[in-house]
C-alpha positions in Angstrom: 194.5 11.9 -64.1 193.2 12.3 -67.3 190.1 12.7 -66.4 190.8 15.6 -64.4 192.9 17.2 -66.8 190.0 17.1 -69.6 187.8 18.3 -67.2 189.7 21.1 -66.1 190.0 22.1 -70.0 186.6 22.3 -70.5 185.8 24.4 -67.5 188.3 26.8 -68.3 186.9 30.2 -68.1 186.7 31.2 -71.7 184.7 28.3 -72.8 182.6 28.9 -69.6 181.7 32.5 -71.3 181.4 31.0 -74.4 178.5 28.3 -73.2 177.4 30.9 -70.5 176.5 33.5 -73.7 175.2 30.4 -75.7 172.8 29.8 -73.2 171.7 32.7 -72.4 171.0 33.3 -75.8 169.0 29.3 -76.2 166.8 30.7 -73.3 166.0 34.1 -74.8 165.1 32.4 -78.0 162.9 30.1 -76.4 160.6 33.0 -74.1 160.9 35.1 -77.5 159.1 32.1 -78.9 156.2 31.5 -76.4 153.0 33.1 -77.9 152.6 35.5 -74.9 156.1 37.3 -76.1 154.3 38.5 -78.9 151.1 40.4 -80.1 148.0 38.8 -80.9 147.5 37.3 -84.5 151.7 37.8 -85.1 153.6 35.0 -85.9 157.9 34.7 -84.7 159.4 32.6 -87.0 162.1 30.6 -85.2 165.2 32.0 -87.1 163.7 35.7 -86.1 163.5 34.9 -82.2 167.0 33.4 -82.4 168.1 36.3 -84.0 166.1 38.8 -81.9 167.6 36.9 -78.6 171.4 36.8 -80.1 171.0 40.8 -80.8 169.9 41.4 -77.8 172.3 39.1 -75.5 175.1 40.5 -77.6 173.5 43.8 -76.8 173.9 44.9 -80.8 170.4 46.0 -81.6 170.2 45.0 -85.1 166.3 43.7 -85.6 164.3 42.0 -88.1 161.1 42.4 -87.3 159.6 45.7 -85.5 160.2 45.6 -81.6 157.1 47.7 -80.5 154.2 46.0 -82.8 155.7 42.2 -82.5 156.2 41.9 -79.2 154.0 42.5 -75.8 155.3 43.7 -72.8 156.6 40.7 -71.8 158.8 39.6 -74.7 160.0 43.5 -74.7 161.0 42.5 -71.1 162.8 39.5 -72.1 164.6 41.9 -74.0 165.5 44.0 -71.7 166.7 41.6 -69.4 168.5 39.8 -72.2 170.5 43.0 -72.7 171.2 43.3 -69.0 172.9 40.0 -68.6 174.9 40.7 -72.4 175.8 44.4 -71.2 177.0 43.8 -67.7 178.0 39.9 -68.5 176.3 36.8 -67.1 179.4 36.0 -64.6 178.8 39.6 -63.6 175.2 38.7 -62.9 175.7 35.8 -61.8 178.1 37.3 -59.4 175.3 39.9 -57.9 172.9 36.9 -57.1 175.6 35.1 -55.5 177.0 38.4 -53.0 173.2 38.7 -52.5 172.6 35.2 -51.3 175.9 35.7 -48.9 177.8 32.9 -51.1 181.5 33.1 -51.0 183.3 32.9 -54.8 185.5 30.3 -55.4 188.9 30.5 -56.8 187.4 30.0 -60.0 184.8 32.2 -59.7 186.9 35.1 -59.3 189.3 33.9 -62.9 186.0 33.6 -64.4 185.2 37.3 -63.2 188.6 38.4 -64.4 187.8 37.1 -67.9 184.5 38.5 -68.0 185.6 42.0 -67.1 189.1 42.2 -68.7 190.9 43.1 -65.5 194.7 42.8 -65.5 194.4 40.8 -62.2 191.9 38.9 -59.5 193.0 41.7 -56.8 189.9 42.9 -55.2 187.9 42.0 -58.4 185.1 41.3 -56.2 184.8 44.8 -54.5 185.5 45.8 -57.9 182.5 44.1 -59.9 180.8 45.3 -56.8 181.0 49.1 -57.0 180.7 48.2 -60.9 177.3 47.0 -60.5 175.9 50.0 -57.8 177.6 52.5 -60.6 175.7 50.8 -63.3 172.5 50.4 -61.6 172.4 54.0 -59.9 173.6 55.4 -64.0 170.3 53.5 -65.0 168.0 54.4 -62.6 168.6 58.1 -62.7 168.4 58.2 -66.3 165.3 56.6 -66.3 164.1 58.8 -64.5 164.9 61.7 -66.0 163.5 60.3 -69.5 160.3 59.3 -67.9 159.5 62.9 -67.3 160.7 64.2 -70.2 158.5 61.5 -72.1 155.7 62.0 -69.6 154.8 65.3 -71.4 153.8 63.7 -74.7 152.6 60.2 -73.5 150.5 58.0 -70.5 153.0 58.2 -67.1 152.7 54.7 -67.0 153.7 54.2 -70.2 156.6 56.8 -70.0 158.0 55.1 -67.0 158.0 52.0 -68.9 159.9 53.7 -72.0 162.1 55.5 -69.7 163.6 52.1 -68.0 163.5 49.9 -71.0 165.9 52.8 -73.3 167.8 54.0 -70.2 169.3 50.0 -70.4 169.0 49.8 -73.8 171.2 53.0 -74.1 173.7 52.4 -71.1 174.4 48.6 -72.3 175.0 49.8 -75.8 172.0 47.6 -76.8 170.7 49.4 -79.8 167.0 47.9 -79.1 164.1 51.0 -79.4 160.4 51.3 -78.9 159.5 54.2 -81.5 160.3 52.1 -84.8 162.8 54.8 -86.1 165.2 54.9 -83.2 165.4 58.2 -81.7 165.2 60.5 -84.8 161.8 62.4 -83.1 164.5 63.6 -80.6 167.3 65.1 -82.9 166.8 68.7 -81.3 166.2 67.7 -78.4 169.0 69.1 -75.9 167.8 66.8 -72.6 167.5 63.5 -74.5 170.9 63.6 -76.4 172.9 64.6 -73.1 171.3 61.8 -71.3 171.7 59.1 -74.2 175.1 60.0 -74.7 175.9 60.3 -71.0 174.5 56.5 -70.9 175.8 55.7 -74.3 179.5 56.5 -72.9 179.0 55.4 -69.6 178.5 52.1 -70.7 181.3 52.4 -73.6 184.3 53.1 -71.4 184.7 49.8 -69.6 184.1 48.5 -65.9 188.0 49.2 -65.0 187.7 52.5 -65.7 184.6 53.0 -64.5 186.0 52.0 -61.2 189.0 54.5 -62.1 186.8 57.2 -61.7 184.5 56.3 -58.9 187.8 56.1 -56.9 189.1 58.9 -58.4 188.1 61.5 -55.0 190.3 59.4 -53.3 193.5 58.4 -55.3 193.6 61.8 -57.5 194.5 59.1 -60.0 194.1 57.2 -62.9 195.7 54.3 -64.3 197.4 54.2 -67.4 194.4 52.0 -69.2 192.2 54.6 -68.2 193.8 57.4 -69.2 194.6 55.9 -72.7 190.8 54.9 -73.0 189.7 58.6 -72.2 191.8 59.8 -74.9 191.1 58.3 -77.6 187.1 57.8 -76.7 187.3 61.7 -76.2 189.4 61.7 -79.5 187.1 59.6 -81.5 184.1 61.5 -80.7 185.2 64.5 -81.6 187.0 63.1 -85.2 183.5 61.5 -85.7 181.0 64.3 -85.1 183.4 66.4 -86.9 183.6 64.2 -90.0 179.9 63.7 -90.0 179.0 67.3 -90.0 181.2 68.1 -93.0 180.0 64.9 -94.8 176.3 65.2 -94.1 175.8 68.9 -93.6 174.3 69.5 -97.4 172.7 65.9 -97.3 168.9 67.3 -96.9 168.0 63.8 -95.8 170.2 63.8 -92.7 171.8 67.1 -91.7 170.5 69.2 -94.4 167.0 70.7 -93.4 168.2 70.6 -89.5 169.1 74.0 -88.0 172.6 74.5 -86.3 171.9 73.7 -83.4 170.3 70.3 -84.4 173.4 69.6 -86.8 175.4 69.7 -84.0 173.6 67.6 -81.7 172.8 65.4 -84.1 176.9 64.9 -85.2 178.0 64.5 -81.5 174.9 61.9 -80.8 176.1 59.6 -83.9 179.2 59.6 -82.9 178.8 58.4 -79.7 176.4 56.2 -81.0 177.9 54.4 -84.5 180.7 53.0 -81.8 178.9 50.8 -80.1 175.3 52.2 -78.9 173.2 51.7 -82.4 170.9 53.9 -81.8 170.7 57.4 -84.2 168.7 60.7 -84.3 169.2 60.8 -87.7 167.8 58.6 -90.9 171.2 56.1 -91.4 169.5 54.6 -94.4 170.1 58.2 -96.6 173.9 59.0 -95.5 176.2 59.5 -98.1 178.3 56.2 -99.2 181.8 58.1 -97.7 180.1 58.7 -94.3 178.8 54.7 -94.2 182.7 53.9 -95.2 183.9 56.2 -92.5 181.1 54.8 -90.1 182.6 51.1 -90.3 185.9 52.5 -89.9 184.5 53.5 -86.2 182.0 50.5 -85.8 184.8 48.1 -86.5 186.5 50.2 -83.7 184.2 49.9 -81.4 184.0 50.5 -77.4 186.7 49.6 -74.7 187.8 46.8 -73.1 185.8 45.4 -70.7 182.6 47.3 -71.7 178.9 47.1 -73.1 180.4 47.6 -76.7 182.0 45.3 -79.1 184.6 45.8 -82.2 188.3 45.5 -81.4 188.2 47.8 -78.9 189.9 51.5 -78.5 193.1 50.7 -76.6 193.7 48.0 -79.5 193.5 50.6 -82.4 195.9 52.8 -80.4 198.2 50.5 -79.6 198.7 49.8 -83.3 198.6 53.5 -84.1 201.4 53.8 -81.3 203.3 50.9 -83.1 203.4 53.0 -86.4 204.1 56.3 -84.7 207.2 54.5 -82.8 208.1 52.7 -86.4 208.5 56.0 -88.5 210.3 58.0 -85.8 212.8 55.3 -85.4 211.9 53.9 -81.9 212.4 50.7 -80.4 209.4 51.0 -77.5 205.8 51.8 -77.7 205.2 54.9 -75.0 202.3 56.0 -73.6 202.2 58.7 -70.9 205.9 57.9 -70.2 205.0 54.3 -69.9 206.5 51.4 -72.0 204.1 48.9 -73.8 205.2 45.5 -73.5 205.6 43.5 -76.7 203.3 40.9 -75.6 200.2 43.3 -75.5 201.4 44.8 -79.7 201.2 40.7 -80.3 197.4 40.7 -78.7 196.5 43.8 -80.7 198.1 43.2 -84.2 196.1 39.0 -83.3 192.8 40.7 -82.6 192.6 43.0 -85.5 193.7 40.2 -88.0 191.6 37.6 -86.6 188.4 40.0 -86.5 189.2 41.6 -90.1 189.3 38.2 -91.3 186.2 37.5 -90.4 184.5 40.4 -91.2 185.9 39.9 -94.4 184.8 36.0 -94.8 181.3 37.1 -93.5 181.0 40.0 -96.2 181.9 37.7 -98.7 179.3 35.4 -97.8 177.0 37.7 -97.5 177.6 39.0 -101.2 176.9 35.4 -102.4 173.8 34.7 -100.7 172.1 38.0 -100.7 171.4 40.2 -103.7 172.4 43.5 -102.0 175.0 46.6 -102.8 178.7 45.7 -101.8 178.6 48.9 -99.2 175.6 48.0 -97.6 176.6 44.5 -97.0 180.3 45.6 -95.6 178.0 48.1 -93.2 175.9 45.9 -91.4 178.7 43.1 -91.3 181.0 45.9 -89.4 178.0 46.5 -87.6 177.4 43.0 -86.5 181.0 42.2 -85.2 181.2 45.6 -83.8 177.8 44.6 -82.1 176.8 48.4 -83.0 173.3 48.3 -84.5 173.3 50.6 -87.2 171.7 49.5 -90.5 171.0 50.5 -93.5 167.9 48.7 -94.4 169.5 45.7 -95.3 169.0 43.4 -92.1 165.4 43.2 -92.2 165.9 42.0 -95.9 168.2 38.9 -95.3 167.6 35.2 -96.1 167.4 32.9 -93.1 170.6 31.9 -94.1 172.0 35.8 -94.2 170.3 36.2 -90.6 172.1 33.0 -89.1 175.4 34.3 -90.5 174.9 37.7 -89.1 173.8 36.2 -85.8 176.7 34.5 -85.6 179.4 37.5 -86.5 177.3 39.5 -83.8 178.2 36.2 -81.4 181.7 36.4 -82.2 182.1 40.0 -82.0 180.7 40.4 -78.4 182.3 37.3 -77.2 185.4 38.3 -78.7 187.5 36.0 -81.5 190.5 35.8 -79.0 188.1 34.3 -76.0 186.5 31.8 -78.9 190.3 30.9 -80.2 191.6 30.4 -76.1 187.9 27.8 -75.9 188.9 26.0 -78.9 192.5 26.0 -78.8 194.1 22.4 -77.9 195.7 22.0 -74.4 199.2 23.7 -75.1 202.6 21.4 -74.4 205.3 23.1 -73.3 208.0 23.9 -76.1 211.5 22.8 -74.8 213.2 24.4 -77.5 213.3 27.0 -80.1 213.9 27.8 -83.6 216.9 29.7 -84.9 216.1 33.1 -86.2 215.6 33.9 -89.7 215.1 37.2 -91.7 212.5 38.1 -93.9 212.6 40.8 -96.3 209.2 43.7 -96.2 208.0 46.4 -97.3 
């Protein structure tokens, strides 16, 4: 009997995603290492693939060594396919071969699934993941696509095609990975690229529920209440962003400065899609102003929404703690969205994930001031950027010691897997309490 109980622990779904994403990641590191992954006469340390293949399986998009000159086509494709499996989830993967091969999924199967895609319950979580993956796929293909022709006019076909896949999942799994060395900044002006990238950017961002929300919404004429409070306040948060950038940045002739209106604008709206959760920028993020890199790990530490390609603490955690303070100050005992009451439970989650994540961040930064010699803003950026799995840097990554890239490999670990999922695989087997303490008051504020 005991036997069966500790093996039962151990195969509990969260440490099943936690090994699943470790091993994905041992893989990665290993075909990053093989000397046709990268161009002739360069030489990939072994610290540099595992933190190439952890960037890319967390789908963050922080680098260390330049994608396009280290690595051939094949180690770029080991990329690529790294970021697939982060983006959509190995279980969710895993899941595709299995519907493919006609296998049936096991009870466990479908908790795993549950996990993996933060759904509130295994009800048709198959047919979900399902219509999930076509979505996905179809958001891809067209998208590449449409970049391939746009980059067919300045470039081979061949090799446009090729560019046109590997961003369109780079950019729709929130990867942050580029071929042109300087992300996308050639493209700030460009009206076709910054719709699509954004379009992909967001796609990915929102989550697989609500992604499902709206591919059923023809037939319901409805959404749930998750998805309407991630629509809000993703729609809120780009809007606050691109706004707050344009004011920040719009003398900075480095960034904004020296771009006409329409370019500002673009540009502002692409970054703040982007500094979320995507990584990627049309704009030089080493020469923004120190109060737009404190207000862009405000949003990194953000990040996407549940159950998406994106990392931080998610948006329907940050509102549910702006809801607590809202219902504080005006007195109210419940948490209400669209006429719907918030359980305690879910404040409990929230107010757990934000602490557990700030502490984090905060233990990695102060690490990080120790062993490197850089500015104390910089190194608070690309740690928000890591356990946000965003992307963005500002010139620092490339610089760390193996030590600093191991760290930063690791918060980007934690921050796509998610502290809670690392707490519930570590956690001891809980006993059930048969009693409980009397209450006591405490004095705040």
């Amino acid at each position: 009997m005991k036997l069966t109980v500790k093996i039962t622990r151990w195969a509990s779904p969260p440490i099943i995603l936690v090994l699943g994403l470790l091993i994905t990641i041992a893989i990665g590191t290993l075909l990053l290492k093989l000397p046709v992954s990268t161009q002739d006469g360069v030489t990939l340390q072994w610290v540099d693939a595992f933190f190439t293949a952890t960037s890319a399986a967390c789908v963050t998009g922080l680098v260390v060594v330049d994608v396009e000159t280290t690595f051939t086509v094949f180690g770029e494709t080991v990329i690529v396919v790294l970021m697939q499996i982060g983006g959509l989830g190995f279980m969710t993967m895993a899941t595709l071969f299995a519907l493919v091969l006609g296998r049936r999924l096991s009870l466990r199967d479908r908790l795993l699934l549950k996990e993996a895609i933060n759904a509130e319950s295994m009800e048709g979580i198959v047919r979900i993941v399902r219509k999930v993956m076509i979505f996905s796929f179809t958001i891809e293909g067209i998208a590449a696509v449409i970049l391939a022709l746009r980059w067919a006019t300045e470039m081979p076909l061949g090799q446009a095609i090729y560019y046109g896949l590997f961003h369109s999942v780079s950019l729709f799994n929130n990867g942050g990975f580029d071929l042109f060395g300087n992300s996308f900044q050639f493209y700030t002006g460009d009206w076709l690229f910054n719709l699509v990238a954004s379009v992909l950017v967001i796609s990915g961002g929102l989550g697989f529920v609500v992604l499902n929300d709206l591919f059923e919404y023809r037939k319901t004429r409805r959404l749930s209440l998750h998805s309407k409070l991630v629509l809000s306040v993703s729609g809120a948060l780009i809007g606050i962003g691109a706004l707050v950038l344009f004011v920040f940045e719009f003398t900075n002739p480095h960034t904004l400065g020296s771009l006409n209106w329409s370019e500002k604008i673009y540009a502002s709206i692409f970054q703040s899609v982007s500094t979320r959760s995507s990584g990627t920028s049309t704009i030089d993020i080493t020469e923004i102003r120190q109060a737009t890199q404190f207000f862009f790990i405000l949003l990194m530490f953000i990040g996407a929404s549940p159950g998406s390609t994106g990392g931080g603490i998610k948006t329907t955690t940050f509102l549910l703690m702006i809801g607590a303070v809202y219902a504080m100050i005006r007195g109210n005992r419940d948490i209400v969205f669209f006429r719907h009451r918030v359980p305690r439970e879910l404040l409990m989650r929230a107010l757990t994930i934000i602490m557990v994540t700030l502490m984090i961040f905060m233990v990695v930064v102060m690490l990080l001031l120790v062993i490197e010699d850089e500015p104390f803003l910089s190194i608070m950026f690309e740690a928000a950027s890591a356990v946000g799995t965003v992307g963005l840097s500002v010139g620092v990554t490339a610089e760390l010691s193996d030590i600093g890239k191991i760290l930063i490999a690791f918060t980007m670990f934690v921050g796509r897997i998610g502290p809670l999922t690392i707490a519930y695989a570590l956690r001891p087997r809980k006993e059930k309490q048969l009693y409980r303490h009397p209450e006591g008051r405490i004095i705040i504020g």
